[in-house]
Biopython code that builds the backbone (N, CA, C, O; Angstrom):
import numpy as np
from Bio.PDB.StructureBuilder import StructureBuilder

atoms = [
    (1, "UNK", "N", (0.849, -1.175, 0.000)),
    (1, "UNK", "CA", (0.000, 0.000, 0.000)),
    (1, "UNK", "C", (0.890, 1.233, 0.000)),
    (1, "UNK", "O", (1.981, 1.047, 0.539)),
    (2, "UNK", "N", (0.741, 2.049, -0.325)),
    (2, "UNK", "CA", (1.172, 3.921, -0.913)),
    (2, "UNK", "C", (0.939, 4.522, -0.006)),
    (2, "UNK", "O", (0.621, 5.690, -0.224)),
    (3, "UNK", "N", (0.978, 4.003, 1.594)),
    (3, "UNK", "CA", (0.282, 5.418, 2.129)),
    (3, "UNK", "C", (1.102, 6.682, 2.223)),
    (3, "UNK", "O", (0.454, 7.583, 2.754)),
    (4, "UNK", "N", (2.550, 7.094, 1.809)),
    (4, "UNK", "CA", (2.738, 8.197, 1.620)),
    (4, "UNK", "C", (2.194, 9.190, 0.935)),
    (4, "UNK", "O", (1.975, 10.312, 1.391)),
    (5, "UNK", "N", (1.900, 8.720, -0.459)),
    (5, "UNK", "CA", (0.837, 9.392, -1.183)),
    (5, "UNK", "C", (-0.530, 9.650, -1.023)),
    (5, "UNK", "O", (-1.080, 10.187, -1.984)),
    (6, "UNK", "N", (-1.421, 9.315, 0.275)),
    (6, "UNK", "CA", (-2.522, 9.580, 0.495)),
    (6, "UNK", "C", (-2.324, 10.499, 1.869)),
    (6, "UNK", "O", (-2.188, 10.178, 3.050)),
    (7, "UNK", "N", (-2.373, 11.926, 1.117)),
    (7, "UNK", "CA", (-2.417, 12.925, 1.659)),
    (7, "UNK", "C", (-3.659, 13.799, 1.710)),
    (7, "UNK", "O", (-3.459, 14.887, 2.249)),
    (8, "UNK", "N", (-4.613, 13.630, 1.375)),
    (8, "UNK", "CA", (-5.861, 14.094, 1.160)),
    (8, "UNK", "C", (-6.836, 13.344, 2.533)),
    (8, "UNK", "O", (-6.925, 12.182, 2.929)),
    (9, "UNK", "N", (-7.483, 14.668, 2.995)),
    (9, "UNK", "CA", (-8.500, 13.552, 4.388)),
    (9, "UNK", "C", (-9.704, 14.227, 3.201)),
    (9, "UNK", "O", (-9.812, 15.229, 2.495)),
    (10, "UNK", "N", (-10.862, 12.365, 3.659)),
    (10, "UNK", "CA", (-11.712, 12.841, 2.914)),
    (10, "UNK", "C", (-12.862, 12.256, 4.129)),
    (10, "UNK", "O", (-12.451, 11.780, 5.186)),
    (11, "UNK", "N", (-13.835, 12.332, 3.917)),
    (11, "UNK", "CA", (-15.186, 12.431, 5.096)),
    (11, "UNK", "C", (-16.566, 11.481, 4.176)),
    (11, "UNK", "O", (-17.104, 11.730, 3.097)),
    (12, "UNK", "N", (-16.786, 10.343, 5.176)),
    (12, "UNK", "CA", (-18.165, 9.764, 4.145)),
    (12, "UNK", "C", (-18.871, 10.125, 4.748)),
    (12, "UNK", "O", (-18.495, 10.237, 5.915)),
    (13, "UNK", "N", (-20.266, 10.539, 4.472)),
    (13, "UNK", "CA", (-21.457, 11.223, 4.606)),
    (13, "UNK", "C", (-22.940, 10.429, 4.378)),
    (13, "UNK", "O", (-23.334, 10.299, 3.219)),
    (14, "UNK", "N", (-23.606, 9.998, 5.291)),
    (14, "UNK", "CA", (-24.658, 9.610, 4.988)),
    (14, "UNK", "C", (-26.324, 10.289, 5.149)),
    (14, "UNK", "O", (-26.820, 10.436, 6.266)),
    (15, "UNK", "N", (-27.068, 10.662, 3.876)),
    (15, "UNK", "CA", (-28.122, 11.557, 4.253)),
    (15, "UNK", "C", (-29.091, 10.324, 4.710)),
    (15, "UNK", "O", (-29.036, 9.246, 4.118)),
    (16, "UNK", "N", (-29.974, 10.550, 5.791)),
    (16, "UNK", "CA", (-30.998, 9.617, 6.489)),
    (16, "UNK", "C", (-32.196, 10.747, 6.540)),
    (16, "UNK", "O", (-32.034, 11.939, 6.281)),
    (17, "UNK", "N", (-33.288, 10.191, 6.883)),
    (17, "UNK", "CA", (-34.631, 10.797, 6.951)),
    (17, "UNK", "C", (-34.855, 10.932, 8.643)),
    (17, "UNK", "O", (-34.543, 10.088, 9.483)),
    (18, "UNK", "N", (-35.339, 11.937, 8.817)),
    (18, "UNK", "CA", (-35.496, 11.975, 10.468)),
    (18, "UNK", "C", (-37.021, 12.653, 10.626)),
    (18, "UNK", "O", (-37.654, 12.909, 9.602)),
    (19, "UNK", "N", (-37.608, 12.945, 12.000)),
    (19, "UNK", "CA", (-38.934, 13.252, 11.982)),
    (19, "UNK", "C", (-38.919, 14.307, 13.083)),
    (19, "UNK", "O", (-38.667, 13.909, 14.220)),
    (20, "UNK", "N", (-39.228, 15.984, 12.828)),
    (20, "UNK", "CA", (-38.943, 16.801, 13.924)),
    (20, "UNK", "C", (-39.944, 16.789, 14.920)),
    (20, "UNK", "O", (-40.681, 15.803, 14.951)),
    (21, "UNK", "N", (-40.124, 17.768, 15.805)),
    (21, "UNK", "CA", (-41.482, 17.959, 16.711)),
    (21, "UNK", "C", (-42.436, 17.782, 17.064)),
    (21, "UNK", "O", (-42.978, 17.346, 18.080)),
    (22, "UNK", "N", (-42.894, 18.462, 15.370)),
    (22, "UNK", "CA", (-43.992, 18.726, 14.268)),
    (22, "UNK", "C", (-44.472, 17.052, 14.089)),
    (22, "UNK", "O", (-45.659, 16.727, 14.059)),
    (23, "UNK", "N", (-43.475, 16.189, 13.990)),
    (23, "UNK", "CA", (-43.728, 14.627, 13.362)),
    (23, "UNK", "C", (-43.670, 14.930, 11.819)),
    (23, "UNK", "O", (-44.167, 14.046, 11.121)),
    (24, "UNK", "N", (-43.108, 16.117, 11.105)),
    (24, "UNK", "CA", (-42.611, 15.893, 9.784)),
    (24, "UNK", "C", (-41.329, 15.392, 9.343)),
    (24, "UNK", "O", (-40.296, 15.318, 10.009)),
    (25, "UNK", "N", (-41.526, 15.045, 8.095)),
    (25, "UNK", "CA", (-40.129, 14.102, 7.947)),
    (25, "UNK", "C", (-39.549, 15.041, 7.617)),
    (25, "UNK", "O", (-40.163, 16.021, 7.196)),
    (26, "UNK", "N", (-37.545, 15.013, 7.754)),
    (26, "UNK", "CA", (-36.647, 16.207, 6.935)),
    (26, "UNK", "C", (-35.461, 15.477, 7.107)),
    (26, "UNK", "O", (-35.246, 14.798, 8.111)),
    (27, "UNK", "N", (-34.428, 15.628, 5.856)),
    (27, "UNK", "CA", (-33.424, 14.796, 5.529)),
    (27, "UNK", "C", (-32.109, 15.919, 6.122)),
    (27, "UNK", "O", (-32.057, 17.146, 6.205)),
    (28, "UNK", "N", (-31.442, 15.162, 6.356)),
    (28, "UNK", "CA", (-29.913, 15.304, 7.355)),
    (28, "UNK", "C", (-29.092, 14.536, 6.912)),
    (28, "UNK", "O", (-29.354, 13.549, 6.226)),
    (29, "UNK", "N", (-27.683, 15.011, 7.356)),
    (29, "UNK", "CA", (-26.554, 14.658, 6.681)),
    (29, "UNK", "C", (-26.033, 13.692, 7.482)),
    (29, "UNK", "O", (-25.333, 13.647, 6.471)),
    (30, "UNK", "N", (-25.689, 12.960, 8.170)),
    (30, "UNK", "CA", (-24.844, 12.162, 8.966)),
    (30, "UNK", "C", (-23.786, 12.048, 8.796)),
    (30, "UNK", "O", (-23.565, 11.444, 7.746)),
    (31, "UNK", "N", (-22.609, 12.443, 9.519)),
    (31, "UNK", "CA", (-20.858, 12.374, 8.979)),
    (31, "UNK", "C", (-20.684, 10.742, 9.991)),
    (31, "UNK", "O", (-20.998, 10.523, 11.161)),
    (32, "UNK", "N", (-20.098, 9.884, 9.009)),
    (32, "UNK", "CA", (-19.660, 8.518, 9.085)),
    (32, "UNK", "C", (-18.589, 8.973, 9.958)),
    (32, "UNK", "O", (-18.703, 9.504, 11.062)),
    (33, "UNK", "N", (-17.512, 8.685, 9.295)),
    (33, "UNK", "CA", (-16.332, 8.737, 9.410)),
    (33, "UNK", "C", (-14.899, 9.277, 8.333)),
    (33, "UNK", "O", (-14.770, 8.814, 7.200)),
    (34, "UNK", "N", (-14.117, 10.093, 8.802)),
    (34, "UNK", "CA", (-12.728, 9.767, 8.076)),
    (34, "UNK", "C", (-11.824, 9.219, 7.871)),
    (34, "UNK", "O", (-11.431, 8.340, 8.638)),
    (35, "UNK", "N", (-11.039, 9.627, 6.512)),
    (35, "UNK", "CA", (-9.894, 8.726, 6.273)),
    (35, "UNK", "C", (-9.268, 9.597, 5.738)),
    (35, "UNK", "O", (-9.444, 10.805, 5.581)),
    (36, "UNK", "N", (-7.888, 8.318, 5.236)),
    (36, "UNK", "CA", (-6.592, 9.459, 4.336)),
    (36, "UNK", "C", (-6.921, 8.822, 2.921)),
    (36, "UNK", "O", (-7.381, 7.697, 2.721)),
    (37, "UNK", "N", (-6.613, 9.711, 2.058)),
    (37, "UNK", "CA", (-6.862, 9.176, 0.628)),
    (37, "UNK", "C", (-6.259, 10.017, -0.324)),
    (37, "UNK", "O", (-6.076, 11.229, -0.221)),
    (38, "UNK", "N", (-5.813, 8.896, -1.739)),
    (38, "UNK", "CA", (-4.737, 9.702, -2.500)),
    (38, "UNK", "C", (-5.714, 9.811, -3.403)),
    (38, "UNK", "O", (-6.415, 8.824, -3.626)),
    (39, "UNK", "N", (-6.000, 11.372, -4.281)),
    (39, "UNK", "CA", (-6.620, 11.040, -5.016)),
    (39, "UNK", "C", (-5.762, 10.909, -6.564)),
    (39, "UNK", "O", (-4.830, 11.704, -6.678)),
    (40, "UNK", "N", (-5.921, 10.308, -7.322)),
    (40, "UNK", "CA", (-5.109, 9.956, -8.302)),
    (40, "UNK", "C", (-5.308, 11.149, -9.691)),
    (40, "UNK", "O", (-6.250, 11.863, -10.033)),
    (41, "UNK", "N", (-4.052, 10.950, -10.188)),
    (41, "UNK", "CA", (-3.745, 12.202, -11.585)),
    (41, "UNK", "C", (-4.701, 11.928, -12.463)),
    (41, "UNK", "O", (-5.255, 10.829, -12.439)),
    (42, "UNK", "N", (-4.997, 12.780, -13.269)),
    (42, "UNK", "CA", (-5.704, 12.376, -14.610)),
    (42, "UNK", "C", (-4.656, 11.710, -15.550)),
    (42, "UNK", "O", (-3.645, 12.401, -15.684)),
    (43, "UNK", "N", (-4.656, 10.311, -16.363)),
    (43, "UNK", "CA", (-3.532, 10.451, -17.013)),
    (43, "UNK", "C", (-3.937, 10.872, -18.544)),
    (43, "UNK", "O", (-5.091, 11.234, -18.774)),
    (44, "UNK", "N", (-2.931, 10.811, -19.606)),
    (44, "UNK", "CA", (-2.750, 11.792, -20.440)),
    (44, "UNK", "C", (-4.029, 11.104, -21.359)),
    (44, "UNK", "O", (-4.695, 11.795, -22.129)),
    (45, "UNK", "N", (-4.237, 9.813, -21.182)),
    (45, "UNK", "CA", (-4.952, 9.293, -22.636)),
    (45, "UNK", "C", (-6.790, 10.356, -21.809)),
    (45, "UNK", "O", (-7.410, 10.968, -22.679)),
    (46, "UNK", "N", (-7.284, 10.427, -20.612)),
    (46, "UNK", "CA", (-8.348, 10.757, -20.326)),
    (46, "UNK", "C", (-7.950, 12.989, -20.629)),
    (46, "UNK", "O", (-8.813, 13.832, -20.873)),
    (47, "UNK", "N", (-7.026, 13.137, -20.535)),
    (47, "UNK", "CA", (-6.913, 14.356, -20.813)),
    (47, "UNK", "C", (-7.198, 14.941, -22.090)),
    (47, "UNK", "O", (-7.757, 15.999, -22.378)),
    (48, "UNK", "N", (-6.547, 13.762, -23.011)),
    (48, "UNK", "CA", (-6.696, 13.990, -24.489)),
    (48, "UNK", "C", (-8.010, 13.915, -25.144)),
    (48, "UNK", "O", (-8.077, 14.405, -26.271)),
    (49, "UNK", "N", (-9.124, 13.359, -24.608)),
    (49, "UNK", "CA", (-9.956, 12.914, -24.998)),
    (49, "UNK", "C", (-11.319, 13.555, -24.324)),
    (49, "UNK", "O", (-12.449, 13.307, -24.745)),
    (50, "UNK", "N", (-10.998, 14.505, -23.098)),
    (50, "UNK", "CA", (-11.719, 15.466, -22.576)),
    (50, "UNK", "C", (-11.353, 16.648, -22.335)),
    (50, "UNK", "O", (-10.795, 16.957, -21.282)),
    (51, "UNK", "N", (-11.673, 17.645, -23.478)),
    (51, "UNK", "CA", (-11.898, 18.833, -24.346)),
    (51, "UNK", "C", (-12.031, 20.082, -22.926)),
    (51, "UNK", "O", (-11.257, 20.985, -22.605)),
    (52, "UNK", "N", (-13.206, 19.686, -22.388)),
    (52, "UNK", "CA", (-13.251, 20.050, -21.446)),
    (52, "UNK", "C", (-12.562, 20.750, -20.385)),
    (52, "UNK", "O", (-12.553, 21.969, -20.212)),
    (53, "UNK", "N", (-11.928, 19.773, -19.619)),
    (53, "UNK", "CA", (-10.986, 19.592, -18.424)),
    (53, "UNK", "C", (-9.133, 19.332, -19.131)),
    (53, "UNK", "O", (-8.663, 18.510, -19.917)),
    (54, "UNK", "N", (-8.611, 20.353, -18.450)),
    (54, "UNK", "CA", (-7.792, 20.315, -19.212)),
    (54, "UNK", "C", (-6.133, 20.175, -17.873)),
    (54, "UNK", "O", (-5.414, 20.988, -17.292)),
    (55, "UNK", "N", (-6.260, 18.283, -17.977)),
    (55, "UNK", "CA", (-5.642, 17.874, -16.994)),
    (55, "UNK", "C", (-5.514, 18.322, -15.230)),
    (55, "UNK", "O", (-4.639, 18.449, -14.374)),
    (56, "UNK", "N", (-6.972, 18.449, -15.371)),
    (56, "UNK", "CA", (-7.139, 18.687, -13.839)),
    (56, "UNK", "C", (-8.810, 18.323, -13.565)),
    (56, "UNK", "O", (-9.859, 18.950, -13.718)),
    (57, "UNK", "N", (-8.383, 16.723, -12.993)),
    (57, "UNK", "CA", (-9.204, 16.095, -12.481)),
    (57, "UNK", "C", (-10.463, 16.956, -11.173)),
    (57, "UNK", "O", (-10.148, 16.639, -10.026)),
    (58, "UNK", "N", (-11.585, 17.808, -11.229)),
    (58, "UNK", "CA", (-11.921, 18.380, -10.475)),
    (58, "UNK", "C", (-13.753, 17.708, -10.185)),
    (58, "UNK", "O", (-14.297, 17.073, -9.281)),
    (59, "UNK", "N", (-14.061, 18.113, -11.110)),
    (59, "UNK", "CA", (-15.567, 17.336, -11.341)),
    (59, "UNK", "C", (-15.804, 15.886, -10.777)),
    (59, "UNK", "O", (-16.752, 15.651, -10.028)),
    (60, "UNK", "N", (-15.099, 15.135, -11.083)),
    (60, "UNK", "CA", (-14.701, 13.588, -11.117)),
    (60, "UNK", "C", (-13.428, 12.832, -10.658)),
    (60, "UNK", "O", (-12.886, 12.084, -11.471)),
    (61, "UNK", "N", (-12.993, 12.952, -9.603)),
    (61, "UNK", "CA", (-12.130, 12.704, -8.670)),
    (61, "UNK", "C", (-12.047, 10.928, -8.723)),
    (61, "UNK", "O", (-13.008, 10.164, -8.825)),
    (62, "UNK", "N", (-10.803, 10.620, -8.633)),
    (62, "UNK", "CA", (-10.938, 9.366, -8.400)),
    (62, "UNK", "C", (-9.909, 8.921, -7.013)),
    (62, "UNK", "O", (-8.679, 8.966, -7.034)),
    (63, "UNK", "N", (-10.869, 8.434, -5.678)),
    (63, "UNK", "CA", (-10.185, 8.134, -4.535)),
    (63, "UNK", "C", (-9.348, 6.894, -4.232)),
    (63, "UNK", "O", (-9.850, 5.830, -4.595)),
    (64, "UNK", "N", (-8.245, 6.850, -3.674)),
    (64, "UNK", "CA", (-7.536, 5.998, -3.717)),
    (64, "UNK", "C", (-7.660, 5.609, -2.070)),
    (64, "UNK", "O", (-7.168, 6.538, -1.428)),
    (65, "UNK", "N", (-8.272, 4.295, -0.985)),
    (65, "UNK", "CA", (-7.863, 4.407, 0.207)),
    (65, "UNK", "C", (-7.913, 3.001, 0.286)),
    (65, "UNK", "O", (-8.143, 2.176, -0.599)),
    (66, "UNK", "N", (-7.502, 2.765, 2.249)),
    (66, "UNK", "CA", (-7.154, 1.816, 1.823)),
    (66, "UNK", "C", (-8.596, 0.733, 2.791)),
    (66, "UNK", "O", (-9.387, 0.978, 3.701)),
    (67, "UNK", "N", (-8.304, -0.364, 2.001)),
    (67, "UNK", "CA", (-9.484, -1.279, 2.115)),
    (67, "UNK", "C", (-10.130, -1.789, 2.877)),
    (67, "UNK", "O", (-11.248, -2.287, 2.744)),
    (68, "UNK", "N", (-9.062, -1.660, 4.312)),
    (68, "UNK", "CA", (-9.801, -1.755, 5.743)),
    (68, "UNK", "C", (-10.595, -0.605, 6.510)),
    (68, "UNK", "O", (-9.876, 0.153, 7.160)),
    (69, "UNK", "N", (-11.627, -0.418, 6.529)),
    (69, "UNK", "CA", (-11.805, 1.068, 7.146)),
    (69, "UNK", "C", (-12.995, 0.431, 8.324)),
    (69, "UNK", "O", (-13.508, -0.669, 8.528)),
    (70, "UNK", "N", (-13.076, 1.621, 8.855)),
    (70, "UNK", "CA", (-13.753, 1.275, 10.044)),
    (70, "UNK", "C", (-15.618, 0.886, 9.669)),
    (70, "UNK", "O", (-16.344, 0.308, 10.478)),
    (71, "UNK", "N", (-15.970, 1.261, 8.596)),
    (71, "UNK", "CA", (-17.497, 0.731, 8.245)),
    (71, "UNK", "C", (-17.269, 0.624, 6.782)),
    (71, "UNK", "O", (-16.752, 1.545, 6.151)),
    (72, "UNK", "N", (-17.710, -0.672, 6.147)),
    (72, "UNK", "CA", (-17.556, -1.407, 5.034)),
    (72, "UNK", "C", (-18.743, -0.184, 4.263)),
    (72, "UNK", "O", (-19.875, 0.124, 4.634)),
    (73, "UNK", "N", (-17.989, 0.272, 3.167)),
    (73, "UNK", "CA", (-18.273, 1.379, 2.291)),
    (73, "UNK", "C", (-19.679, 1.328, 1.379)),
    (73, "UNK", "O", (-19.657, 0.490, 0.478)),
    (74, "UNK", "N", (-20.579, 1.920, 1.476)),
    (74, "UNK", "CA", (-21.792, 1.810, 0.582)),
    (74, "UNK", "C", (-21.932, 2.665, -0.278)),
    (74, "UNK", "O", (-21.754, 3.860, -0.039)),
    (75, "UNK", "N", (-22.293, 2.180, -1.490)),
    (75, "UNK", "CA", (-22.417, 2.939, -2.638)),
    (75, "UNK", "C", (-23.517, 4.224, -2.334)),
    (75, "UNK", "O", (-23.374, 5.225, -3.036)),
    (76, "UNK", "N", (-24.299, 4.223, -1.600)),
    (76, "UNK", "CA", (-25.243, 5.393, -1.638)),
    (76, "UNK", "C", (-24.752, 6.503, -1.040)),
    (76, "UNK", "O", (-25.258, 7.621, -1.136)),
    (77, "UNK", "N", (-23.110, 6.035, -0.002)),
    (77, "UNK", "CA", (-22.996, 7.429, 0.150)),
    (77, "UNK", "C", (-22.632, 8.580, -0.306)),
    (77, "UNK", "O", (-22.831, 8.750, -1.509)),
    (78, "UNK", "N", (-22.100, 9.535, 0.352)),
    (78, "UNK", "CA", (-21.212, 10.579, -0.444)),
    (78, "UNK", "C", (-20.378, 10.854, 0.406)),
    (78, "UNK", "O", (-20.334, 10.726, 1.630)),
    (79, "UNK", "N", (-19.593, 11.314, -0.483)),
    (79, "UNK", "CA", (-17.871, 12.184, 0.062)),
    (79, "UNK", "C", (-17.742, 13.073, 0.239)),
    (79, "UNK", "O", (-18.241, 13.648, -0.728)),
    (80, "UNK", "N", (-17.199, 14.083, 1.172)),
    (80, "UNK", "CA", (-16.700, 15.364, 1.459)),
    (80, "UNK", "C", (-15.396, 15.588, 1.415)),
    (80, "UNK", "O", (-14.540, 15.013, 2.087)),
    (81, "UNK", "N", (-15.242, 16.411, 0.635)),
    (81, "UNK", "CA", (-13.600, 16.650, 0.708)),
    (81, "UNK", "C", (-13.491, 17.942, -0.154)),
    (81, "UNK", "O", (-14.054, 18.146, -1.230)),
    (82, "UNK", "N", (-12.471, 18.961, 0.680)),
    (82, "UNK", "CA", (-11.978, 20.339, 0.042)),
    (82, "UNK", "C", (-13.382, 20.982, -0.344)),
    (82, "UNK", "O", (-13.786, 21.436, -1.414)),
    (83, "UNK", "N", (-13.994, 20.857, 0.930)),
    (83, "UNK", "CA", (-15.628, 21.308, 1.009)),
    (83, "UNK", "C", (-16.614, 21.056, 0.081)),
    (83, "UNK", "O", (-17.792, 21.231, 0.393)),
    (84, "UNK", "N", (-16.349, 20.729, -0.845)),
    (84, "UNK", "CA", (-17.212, 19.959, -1.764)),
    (84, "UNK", "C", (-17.710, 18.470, -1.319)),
    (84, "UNK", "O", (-17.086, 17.689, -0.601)),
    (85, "UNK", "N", (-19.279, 18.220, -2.057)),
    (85, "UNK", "CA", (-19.642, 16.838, -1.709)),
    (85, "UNK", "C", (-19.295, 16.720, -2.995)),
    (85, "UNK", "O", (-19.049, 17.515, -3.902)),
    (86, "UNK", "N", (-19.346, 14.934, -2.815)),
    (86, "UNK", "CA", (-19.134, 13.838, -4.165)),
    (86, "UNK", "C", (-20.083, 12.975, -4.132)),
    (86, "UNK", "O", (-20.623, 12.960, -3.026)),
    (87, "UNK", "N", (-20.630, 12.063, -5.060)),
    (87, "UNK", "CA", (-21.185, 11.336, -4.643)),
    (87, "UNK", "C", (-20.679, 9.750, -5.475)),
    (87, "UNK", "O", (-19.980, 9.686, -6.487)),
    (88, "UNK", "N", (-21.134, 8.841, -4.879)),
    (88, "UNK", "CA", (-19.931, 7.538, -5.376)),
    (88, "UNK", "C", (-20.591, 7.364, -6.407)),
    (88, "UNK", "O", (-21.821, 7.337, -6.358)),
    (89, "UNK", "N", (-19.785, 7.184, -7.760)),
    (89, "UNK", "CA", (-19.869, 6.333, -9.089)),
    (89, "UNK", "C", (-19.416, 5.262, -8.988)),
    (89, "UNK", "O", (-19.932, 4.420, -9.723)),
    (90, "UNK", "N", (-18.642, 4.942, -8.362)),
    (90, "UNK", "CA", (-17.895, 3.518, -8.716)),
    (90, "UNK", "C", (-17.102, 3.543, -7.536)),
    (90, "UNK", "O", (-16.499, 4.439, -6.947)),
    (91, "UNK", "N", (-17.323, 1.836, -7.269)),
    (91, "UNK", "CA", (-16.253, 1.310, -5.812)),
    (91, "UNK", "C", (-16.269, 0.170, -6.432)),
    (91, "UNK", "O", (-17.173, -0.568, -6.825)),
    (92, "UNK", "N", (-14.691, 0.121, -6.473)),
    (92, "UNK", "CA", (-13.633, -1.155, -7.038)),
    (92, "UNK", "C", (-12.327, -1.251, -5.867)),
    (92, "UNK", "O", (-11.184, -0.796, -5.819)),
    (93, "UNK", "N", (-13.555, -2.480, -4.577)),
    (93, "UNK", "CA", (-12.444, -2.941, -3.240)),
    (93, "UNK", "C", (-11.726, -4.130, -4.200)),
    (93, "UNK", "O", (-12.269, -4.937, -4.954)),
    (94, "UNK", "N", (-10.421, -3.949, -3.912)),
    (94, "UNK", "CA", (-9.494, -4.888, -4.037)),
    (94, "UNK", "C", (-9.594, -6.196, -3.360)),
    (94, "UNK", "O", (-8.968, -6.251, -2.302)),
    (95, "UNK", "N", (-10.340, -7.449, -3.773)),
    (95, "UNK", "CA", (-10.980, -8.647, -2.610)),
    (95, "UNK", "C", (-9.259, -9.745, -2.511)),
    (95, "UNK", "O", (-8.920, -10.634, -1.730)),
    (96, "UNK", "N", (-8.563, -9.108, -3.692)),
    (96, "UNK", "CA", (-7.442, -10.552, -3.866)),
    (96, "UNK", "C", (-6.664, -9.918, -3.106)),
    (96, "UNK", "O", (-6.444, -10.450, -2.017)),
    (97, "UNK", "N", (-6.064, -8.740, -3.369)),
    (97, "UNK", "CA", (-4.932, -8.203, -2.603)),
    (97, "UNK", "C", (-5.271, -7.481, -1.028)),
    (97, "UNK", "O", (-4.381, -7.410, -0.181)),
    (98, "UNK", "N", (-6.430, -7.056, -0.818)),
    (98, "UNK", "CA", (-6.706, -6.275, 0.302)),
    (98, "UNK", "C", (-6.102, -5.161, 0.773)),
    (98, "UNK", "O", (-5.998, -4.853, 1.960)),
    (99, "UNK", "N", (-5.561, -4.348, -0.492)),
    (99, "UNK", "CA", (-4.746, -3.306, -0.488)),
    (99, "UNK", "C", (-5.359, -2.072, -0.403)),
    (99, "UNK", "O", (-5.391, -1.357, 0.599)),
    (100, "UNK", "N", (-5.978, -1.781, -1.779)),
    (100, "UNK", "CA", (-6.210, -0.264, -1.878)),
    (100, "UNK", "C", (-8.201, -0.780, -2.335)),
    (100, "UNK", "O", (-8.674, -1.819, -2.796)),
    (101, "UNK", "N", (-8.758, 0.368, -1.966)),
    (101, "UNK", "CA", (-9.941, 0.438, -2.596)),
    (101, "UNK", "C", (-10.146, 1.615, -3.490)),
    (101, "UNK", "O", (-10.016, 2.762, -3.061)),
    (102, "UNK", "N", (-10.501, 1.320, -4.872)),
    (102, "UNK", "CA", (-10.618, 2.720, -5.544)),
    (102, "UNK", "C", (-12.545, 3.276, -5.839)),
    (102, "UNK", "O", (-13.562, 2.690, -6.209)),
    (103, "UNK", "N", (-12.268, 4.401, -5.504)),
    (103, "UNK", "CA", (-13.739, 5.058, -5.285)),
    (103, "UNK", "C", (-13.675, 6.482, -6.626)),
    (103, "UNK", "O", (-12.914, 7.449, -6.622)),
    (104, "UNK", "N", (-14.712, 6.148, -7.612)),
    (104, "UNK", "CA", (-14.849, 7.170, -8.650)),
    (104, "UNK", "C", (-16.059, 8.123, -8.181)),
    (104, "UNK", "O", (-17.230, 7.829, -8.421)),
    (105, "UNK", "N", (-15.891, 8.640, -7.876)),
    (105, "UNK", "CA", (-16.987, 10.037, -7.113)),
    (105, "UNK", "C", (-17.450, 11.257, -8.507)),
    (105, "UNK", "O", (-16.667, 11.786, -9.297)),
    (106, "UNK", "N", (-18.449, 11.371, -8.457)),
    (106, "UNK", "CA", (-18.910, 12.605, -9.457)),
    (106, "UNK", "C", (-19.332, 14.095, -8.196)),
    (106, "UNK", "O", (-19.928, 13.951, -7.128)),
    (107, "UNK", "N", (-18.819, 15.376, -8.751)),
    (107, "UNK", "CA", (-19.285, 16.178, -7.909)),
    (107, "UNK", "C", (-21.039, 16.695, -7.889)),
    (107, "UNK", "O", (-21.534, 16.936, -8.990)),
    (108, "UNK", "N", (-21.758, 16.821, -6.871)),
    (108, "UNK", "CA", (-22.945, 17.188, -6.290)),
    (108, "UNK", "C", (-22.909, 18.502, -7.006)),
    (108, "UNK", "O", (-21.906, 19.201, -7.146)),
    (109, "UNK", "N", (-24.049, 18.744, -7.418)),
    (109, "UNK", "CA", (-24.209, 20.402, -7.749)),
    (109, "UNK", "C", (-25.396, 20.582, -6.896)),
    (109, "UNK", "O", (-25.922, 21.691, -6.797)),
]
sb = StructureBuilder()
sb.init_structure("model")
sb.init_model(0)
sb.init_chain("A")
sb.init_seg("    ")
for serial, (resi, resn, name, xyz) in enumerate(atoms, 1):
    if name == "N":
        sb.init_residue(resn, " ", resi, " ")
    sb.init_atom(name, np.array(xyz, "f"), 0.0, 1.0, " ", f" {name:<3s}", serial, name[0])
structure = sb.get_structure()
């Protein structure tokens, strides 16, 4: 595992439904827990090919951490990091090696 390179703290976030006073329902954020995480470069073939973004991975972050964490990761949540939310596209845990887990996050507007 790389953990020198996972210099980034990032925060999972879970929104739940709750019921105030009133007995109406209203949705809330729940902060899970943190970690350290590298997030990885754009490399050149995704640069070339998005017009767009011009080698700076910002919209679409891809997290690098590692595979043991303290609550086994669910796709519905979202990420916080550098005050922005994310929300998960893709979780690819490493089951052979038990090394790294990679998490493709799209940003929340």
């Amino acid at each position: 595992m790389r953990t020198n390179n996972m210099t980034e703290r990032i925060t999972f976030v879970a929104k739940t439904t709750g019921i105030n006073e009133d007995f109406e329902p209203f949705e809330k954020t729940e902060e899970l827990f943190s970690c350290w995480a590298e997030v990885s470069k754009l490399t050149v073939r995704e640069m070339l090919n998005k017009k767009e973004q011009v080698g700076y991975r910002k919209n679409t972050p891809l997290f690098l951490i590692a595979y043991k964490q303290k609550m086994e990761i669910q796709p519905d949540w979202q990420i916080v990091w550098r005050g922005k939310t994310y929300e998960i596209t893709g979780l690819d845990p490493d089951y052979q090696k038990k090394d790294l887990t990679k998490i493709q996050a799209r940003e929340v507007s």
